[in-house]
C-alpha positions in Angstrom: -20.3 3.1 -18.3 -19.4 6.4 -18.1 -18.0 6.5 -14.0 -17.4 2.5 -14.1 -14.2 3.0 -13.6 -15.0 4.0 -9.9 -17.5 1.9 -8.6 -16.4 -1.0 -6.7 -15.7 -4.4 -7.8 -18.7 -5.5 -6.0 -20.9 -3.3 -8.0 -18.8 -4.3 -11.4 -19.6 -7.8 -10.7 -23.5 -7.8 -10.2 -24.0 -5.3 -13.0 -22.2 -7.6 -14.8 -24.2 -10.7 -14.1 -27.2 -9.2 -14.3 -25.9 -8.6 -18.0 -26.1 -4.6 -17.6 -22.4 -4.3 -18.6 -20.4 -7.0 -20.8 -17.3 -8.1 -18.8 -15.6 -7.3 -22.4 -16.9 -3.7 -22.0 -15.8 -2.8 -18.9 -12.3 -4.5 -19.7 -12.1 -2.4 -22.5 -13.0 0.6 -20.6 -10.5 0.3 -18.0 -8.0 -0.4 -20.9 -8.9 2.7 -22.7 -8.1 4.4 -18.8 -5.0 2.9 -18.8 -4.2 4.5 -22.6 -5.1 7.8 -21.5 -4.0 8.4 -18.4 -1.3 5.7 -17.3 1.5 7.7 -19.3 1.6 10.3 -16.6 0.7 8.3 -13.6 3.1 5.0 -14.5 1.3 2.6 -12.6 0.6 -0.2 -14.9 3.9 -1.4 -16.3 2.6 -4.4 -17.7 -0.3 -4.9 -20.0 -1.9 -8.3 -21.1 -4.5 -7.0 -22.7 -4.7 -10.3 -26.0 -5.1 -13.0 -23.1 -7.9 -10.5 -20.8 -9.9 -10.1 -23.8 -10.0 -13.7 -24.3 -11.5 -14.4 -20.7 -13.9 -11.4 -20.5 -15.5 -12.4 -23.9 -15.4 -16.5 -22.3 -17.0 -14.9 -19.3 -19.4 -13.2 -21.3 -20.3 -16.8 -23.0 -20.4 -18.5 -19.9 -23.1 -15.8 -18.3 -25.1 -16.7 -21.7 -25.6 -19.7 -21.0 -26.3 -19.5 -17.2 -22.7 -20.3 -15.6 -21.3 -18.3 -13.0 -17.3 -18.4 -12.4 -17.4 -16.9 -9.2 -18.1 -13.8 -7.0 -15.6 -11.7 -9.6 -17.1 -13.2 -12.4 -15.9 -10.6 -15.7 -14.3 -7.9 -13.3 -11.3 -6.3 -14.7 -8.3 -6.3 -12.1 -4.9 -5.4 -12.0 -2.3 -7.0 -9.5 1.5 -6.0 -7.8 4.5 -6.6 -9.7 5.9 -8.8 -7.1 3.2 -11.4 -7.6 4.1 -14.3 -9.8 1.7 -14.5 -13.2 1.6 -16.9 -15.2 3.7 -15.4 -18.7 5.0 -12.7 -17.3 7.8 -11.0 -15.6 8.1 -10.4 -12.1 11.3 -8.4 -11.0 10.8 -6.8 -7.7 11.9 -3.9 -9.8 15.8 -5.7 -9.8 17.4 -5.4 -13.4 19.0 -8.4 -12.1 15.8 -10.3 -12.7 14.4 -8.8 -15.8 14.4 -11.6 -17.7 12.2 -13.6 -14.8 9.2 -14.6 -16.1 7.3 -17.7 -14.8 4.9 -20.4 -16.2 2.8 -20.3 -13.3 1.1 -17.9 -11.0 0.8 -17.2 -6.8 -2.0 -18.7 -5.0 -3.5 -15.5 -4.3 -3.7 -15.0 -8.3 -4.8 -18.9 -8.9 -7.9 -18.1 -6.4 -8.4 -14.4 -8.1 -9.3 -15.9 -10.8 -11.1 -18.8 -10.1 -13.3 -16.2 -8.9 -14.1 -15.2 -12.1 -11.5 -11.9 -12.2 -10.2 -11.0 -15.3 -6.3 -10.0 -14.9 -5.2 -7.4 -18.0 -2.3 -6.0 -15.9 0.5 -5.9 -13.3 1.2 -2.6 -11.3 4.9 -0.8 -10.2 6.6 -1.3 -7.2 10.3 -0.2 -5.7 13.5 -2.4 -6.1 12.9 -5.5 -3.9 9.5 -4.0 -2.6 11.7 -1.5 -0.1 10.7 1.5 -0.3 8.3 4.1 0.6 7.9 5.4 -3.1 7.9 3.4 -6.0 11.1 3.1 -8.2 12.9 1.0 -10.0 15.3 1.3 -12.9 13.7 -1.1 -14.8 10.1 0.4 -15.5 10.7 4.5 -13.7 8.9 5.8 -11.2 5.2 6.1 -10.2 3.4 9.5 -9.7 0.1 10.1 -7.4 -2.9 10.8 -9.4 -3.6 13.6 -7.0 -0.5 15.1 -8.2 2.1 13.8 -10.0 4.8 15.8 -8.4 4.4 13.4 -5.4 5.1 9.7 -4.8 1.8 7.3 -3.9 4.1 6.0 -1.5 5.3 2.1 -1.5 5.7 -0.6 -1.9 2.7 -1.2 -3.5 2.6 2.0 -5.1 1.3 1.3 -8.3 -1.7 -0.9 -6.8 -3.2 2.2 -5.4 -2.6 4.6 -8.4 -4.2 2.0 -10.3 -7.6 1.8 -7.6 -7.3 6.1 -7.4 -7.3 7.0 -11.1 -10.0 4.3 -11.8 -7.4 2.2 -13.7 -8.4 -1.3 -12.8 -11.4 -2.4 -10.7 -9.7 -4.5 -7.9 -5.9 -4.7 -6.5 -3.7 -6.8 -4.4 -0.4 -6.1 -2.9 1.9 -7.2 0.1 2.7 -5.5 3.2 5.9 -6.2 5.9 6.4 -2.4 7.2 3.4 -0.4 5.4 3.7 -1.4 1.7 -0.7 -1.8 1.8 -1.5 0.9 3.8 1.3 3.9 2.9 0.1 3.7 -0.1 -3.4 3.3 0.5 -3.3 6.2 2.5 -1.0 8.7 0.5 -3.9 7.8 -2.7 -7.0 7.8 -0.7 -8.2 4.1 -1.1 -8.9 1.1 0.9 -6.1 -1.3 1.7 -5.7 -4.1 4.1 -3.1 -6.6 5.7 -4.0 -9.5 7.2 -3.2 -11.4 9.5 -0.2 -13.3 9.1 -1.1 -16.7 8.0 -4.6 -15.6 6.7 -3.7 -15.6 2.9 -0.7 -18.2 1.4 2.0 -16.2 -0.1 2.5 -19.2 -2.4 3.9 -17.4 -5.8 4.5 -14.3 -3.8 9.1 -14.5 -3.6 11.9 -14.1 -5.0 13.3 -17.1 -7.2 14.5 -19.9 -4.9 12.4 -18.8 -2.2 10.2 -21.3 -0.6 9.6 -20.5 3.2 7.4 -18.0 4.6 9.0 -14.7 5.5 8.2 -13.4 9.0 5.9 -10.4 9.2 5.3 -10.3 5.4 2.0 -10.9 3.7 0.0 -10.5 1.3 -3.4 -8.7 1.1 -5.8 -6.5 -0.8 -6.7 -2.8 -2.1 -9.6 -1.4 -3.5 -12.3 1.2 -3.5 -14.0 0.4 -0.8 -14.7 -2.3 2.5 -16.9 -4.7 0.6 -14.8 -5.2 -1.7 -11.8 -6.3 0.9 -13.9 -8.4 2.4 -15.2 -10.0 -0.9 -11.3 -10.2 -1.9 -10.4 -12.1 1.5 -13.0 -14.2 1.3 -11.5 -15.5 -2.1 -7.5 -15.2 -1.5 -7.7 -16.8 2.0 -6.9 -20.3 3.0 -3.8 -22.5 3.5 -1.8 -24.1 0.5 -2.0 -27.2 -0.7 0.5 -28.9 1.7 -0.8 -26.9 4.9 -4.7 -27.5 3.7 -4.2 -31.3 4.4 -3.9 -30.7 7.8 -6.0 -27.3 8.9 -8.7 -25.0 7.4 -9.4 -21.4 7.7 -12.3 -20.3 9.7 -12.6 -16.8 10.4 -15.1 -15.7 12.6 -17.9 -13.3 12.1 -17.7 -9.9 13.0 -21.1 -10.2 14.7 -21.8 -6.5 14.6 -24.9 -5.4 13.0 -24.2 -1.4 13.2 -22.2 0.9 15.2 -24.2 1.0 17.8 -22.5 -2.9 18.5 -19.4 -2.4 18.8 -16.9 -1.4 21.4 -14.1 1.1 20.4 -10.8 1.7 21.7 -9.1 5.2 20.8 -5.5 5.4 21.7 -4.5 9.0 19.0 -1.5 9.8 20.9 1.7 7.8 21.9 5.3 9.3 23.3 6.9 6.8 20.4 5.5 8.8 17.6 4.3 12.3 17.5 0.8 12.8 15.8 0.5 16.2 13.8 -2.1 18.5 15.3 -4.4 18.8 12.1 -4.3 15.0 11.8 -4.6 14.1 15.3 -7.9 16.8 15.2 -8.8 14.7 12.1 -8.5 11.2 13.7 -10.9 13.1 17.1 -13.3 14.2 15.0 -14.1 10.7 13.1 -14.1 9.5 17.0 -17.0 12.0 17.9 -18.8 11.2 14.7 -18.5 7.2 15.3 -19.8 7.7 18.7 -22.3 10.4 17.8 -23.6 7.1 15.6 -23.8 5.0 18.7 -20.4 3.1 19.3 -19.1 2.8 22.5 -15.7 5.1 22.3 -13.3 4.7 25.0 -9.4 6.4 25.0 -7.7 4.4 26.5 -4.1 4.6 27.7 -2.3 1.2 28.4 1.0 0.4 30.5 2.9 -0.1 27.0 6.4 0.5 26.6 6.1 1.3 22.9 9.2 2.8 22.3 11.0 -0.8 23.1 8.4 -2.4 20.9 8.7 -0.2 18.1 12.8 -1.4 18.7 12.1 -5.3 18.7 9.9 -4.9 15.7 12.1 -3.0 13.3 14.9 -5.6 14.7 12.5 -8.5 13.7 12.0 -6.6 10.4 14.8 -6.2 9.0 16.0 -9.6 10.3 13.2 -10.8 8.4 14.6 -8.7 5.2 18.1 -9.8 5.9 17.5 -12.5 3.1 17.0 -10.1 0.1 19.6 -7.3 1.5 22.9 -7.6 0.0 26.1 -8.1 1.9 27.4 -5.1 0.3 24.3 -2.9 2.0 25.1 -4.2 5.7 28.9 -3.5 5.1 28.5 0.4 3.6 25.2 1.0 6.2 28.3 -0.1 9.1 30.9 2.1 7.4 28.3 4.5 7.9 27.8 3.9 11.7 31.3 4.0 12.4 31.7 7.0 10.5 28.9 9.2 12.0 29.9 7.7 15.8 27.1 6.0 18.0 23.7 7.1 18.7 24.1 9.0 16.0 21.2 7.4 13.6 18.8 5.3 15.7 17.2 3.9 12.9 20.5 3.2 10.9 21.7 0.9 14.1 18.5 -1.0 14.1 18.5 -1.7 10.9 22.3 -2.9 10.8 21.7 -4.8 14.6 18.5 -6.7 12.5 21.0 -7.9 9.5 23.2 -9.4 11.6 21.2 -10.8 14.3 21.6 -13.8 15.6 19.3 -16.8 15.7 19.7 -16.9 19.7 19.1 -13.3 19.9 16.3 -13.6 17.6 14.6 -16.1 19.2 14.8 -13.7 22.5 12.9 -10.8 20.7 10.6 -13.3 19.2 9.3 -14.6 22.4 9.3 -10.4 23.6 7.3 -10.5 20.6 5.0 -13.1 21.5 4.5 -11.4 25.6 3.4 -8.4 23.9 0.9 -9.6 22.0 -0.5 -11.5 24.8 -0.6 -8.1 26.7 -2.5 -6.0 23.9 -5.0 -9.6 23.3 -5.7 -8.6 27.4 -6.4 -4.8 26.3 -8.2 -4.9 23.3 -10.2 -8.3 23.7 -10.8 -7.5 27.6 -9.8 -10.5 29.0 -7.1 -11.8 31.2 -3.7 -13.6 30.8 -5.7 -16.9 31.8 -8.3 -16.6 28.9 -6.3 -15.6 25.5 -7.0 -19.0 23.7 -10.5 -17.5 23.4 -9.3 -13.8 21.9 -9.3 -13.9 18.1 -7.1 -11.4 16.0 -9.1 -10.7 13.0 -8.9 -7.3 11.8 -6.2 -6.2 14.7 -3.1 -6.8 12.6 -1.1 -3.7 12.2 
């Protein structure tokens, strides 16, 4: 028991069916975790620990008598704020919602735990997940394990802290601009977002919300690969309503080693300036990769990524427009007119995106759409006249 609290949840889960570790055990051992070490860190800010025990000691009964829930059968998991749970609250970090709490839970949590995950907590975020730290007046501010003078980045903050302290055995989060994998990165674990459509967001919105938001998902951290792929494998699928009419079939990866695969290396671009130690970071895991047989190439496509980079923060924050306050779009203006044009790129953008309209969206959309015909040509090596055969898996950014 002693480094549980850093294996992965893969591991968790067959030492617990093999009945080397109660699920109540290693609940309680991640709770005692969260006791020691959470005050500093902040990145659980809810606990259910009454309701958790109850289902790891059921899981524990069920395993006696030869029933298996799932693939996450007795493994102790935390989850993002933002995601709705059945009993508790779920603010987005907005005071304005405090009092929010649901009788039912997201798909993505429905799924969790019909996998046999046992959910004790829920983990920090920023107000209305927009931010790259984690904040919000109602429960403070999150700290990185690796030192607590420094944020773990956003908006899923708190999911990694939880994964990098050995808080919780398995995590998921959301991602529109980098709220998976800033975090992930800035605390050293795994993260992932899917493709868009992948995994329903059902339970995953503000109150009212019912459409999908564009770019937006939700997806998974945790220690390690297996255990992303294990966690896709569960949260994936359509809704109820969508299931009727189409089913999720993701193909294989196919490789067997790295010796299979085919990779592209692109580690510099004139839209975003790579810092000399990381960049000599990023060759070297290159020359290792193809030291172990992969097949590297650099490559550097005909890509005006500078005007992409432009249409996708426009399509961004267009997409945010819903949950940004009227008051925001009128002082970020001010602003604008105050500091004179050209002044703050990024300032523009974000104001052009709030205000967009649906005829000017629907340009940028199809923009959209013509680049990622040109980078399925690229990456999948084929031409225009054969992209109904490329598949995205693993190539959303």
């Amino acid at each position: 028991m002693d480094q549980l609290h850093f294996k992965s949840a893969v591991e968790i889960a067959r030492l617990i069916r093999k009945r080397e570790v109660r699920a109540i055990d290693a609940l309680e051992h991640f709770l005692a975790r969260v006791e020691k070490y959470n005050p500093k860190l902040n990145a659980v800010i809810w606990l259910d620990a009454g309701r958790a025990s109850e289902r790891a000691k059921a899981a524990d009964a069920a395993l006696a008598k030869g029933e298996v829930w799932g693939p996450l059968h007795g493994v102790p998991m935390t989850i993002k704020e933002s995601y709705n749970v059945a009993g508790s609250p779920t603010t987005w970090g907005d005071p304005k919602l405090a009092s929010n709490v649901t009788e039912t839970s997201a798909l993505a949590v429905e799924r969790l735990q019909q996998a046999g995950a046992v959910l004790f907590g829920k983990t920090n975020v920023p107000l209305m997940l927009a931010d790259w730290q984690s904040y919000n007046v109602i429960y403070g501010t999150t700290n990185n394990p690796w030192d607590v003078t420094r944020t773990p980045g956003g908006s899923s903050g708190g999911s990694a802290v939880a994964l990098a302290a050995g808080l919780t055995g398995l995590e998921a989060g959301s991602d529109i601009g980098g709220s998976i994998r800033n975090p992930a990165h800035y605390c050293g674990v795994f993260g992932l977002k899917p493709t868009w459509g992948v995994v329903s967001p059902k339970g995953h919105a503000l109150p009212g919300s019912h459409a999908d938001a564009d770019i937006s998902v939700v997806g998974l951290l945790a220690r390690g690969a297996a255990d992303l792929e294990l966690a896709l494998d569960v949260m994936a699928g359509p809704d109820k309503i969508d299931g009727v009419a189409w089913k999720l079939d993701l193909p294989p990866c196919g490789a067997k080693s790295l010796a299979d695969l085919r990779i592209a290396v692109k580690l510099r671009d004139p839209n975003c300036d790579v810092d000399a130690e990381y960049a000599d970071k990023l060759q070297a895991l290159v020359d290792a990769v193809a030291k172990r047989g992969a097949k590297v190439k650099e490559i550097e496509p005909k890509l005006d990524t500078p005007r992409m980079h432009e249409v996708y923060l426009l399509l961004l924050r267009a997409a945010t427009s819903v949950r940004t306050s009227e008051e925001d779009v009128k002082r970020w203006s001010q602003t604008l007119s105050e500091i004179g044009a050209g002044k703050e790129p990024y300032l523009d953008l974000m104001v052009r995106g709030n205000k967009l309209s649906h005829r000017d969206w629907l340009k940028l959309n199809n923009e959209r759409h013509g680049d990622e015909a040109r980078l399925c040509g690229i990456f999948c090596g084929l031409g225009h006249s054969a992209l109904s055969g490329c598949s995205f898996r693993g190539l959303a950014t």
